[in-house]
FILO-323966 format. One line per 8 residues: number of its first residue (from 1); their letters; for each residue z, x, y of C-alpha. Coordinates in steps of 0.5 Angstrom, whole numbers, plus 500, padded with zeros to 3 digits. Each point is the difference from the previous one (the first is absolute). Layout:
<nodes>
NUM) a) Z:X:Y; ...
</nodes>
This chain:
<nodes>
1) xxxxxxxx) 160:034:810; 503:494:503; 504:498:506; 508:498:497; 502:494:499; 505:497:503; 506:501:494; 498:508:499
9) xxxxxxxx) 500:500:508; 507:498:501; 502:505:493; 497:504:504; 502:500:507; 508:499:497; 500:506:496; 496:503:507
17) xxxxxxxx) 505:498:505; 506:503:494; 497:507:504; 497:498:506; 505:495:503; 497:497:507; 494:504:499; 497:497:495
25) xxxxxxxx) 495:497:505; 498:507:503; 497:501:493; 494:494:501; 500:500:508; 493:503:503; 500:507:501; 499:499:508
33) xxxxxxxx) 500:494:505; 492:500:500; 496:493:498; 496:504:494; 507:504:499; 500:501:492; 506:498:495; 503:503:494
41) xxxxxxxx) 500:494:493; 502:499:494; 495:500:494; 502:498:493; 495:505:495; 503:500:492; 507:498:503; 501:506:504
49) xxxxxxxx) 501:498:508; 496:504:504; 501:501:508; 493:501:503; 496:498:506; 497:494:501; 493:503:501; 501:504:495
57) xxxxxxxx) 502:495:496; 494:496:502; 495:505:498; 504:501:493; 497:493:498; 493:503:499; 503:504:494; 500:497:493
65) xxxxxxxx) 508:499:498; 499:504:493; 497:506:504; 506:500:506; 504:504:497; 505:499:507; 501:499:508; 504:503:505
73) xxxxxxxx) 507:502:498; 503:496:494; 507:497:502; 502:498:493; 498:495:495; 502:493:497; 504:500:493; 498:494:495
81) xxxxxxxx) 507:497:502; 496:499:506; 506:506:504; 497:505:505; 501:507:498; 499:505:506; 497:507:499; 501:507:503
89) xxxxxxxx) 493:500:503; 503:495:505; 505:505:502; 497:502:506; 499:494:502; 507:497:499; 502:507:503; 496:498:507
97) xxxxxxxx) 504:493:501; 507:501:496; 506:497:503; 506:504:496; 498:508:499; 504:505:496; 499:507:501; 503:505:494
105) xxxxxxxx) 501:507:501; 495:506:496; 505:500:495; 499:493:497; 493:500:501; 498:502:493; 505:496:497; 497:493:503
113) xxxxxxxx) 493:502:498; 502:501:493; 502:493:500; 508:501:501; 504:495:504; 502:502:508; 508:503:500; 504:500:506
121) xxxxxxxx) 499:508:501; 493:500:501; 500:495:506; 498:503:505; 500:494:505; 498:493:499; 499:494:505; 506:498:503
129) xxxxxxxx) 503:492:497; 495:500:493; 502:495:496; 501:500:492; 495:497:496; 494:502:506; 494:504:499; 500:507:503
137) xxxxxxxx) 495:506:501; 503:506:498; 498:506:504; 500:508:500; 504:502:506; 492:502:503; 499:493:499; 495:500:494
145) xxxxxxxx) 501:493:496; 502:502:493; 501:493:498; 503:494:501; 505:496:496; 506:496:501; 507:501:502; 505:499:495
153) xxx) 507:500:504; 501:498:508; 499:507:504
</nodes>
């Protein structure tokens, strides 16, 4: 488990700040103001990314790297073409900073999770001015993430 290097960072954050927006660096700042507050990072383990804590990250040296298996919640992972894939496991975490939200009605609901597109009926509200072509997360209307994905026409 390393820290990233510069190229995987910037990859990273690009496809980050596609859902977060301006929040992206809410994801890394201190928990609280205090001087020994502790901070979320981000390891690269078998080119998965995971988002963890600093101390915990730090006690996770002590392991072997064929024995850690992972750490903290897996954010996606680096393609051979050097692309960064990112996976549902951060879900709740796109969900907590995302900038641009679609809610879908129950009817809808079962049709997304089974891998289908997200038609104009099943809207049940969205973010006011989300453009084309950004990262959205979709929502139930109880606001449980489902998934996030991108916006194919100008809502």
């Amino acid at each position: 488990m390393r820290p990233l290097t510069e190229p995987e960072t910037k990859t990273l954050f690009d496809k980050l700040a596609n859902y977060t927006g301006s929040s992206l660096k809410n994801l890394i700042a201190p928990l609280d103001d205090s001087p020994d507050a502790d901070r979320y990072v981000f390891r690269l383990h078998k080119d998965r990314v995971y988002y963890v804590l600093l101390s915990i990250a730090n006690l996770a040296t002590s392991i072997a790297r064929d024995n850690l298996s992972s750490l903290g919640v897996c954010l996606g992972r680096f393609t051979k073409s050097g692309r960064f894939r990112l996976h549902i496991t951060a879900l709740p975490i796109l969900a907590e900073h995302a900038r641009y939200k679609i809610w879908i009605r129950s009817n809808g609901e079962m049709p997304f999770l089974y891998g289908g597109n997200v038609v104009k009926a099943h809207v049940g509200r969205f973010t006011e001015d989300t453009p084309e072509h950004q990262g959205v997360v979709v929502l139930s209307m109880d606001d449980k993430p489902l998934g996030f994905g991108v916006t194919a026409a100008n809502i």
